[in-house]
C-alpha positions in Angstrom: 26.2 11.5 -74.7 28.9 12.2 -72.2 28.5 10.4 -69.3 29.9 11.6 -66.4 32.7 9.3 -64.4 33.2 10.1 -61.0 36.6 8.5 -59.6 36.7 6.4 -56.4 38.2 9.6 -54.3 35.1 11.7 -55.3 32.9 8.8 -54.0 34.2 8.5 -50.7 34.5 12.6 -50.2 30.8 12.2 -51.2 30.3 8.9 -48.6 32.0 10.4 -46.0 30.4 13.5 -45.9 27.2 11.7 -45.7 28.2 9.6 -43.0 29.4 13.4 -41.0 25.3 14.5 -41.7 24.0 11.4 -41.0 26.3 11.7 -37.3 24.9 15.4 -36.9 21.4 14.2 -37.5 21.6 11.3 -35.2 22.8 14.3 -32.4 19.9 16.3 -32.3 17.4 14.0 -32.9 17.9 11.6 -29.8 15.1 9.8 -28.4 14.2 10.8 -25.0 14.8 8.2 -22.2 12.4 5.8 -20.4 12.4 5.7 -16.5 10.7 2.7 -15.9 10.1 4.0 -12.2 7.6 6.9 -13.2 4.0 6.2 -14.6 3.6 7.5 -18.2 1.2 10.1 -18.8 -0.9 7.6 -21.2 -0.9 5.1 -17.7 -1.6 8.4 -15.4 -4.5 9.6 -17.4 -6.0 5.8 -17.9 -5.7 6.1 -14.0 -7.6 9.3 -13.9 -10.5 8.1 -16.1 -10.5 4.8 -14.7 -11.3 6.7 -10.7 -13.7 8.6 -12.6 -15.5 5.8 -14.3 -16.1 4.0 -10.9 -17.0 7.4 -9.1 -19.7 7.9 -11.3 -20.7 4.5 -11.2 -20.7 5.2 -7.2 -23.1 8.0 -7.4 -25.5 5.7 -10.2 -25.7 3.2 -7.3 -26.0 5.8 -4.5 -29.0 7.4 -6.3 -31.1 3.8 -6.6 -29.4 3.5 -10.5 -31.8 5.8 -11.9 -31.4 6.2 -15.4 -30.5 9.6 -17.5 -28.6 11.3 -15.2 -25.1 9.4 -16.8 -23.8 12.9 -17.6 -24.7 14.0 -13.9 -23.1 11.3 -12.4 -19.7 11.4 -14.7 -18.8 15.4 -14.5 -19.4 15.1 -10.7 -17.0 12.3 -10.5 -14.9 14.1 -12.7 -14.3 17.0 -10.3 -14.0 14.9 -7.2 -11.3 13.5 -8.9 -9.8 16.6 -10.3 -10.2 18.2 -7.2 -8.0 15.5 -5.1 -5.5 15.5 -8.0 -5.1 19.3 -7.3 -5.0 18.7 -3.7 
């Protein structure tokens, strides 16, 4: 069985052509940067729902906390809070 012998040249040729792809790869995959001085979009939209959550909670307690209207209550705060967002 031949076995194949690869001399220390062909190694590094093969190394350093590795290390080249690996260099290329690490160019066009870059991880984006963090500004630290701009919410997220994961804090933004917990903001949003937060709003919306006490809205509706709002109109529960404006309406004598009657139950079964939760629904009511949530897609009206909702669009209050869309609707200044657009604004």
């Amino acid at each position: 069985m031949g076995r194949k012998s690869f001399s220390l040249t062909n190694h590094d040729r093969r190394t350093n052509n590795l290390k080249k792809e690996m260099m290329q790869m690490k160019q066009v995959v870059q991880m984006p940067t963090i500004n630290l001085n701009k919410k997220s979009d994961v804090a933004q939209n917990f903001d949003l729902q937060e709003r919306i959550r006490v809205r509706a909670y709002e109109l529960y307690e404006q309406r004598g906390r009657e139950n079964g209207r939760e629904l009511d209550d949530w897609l009206q705060a909702e669009a209050e809070a869309t609707t200044e967002i657009a604004a």
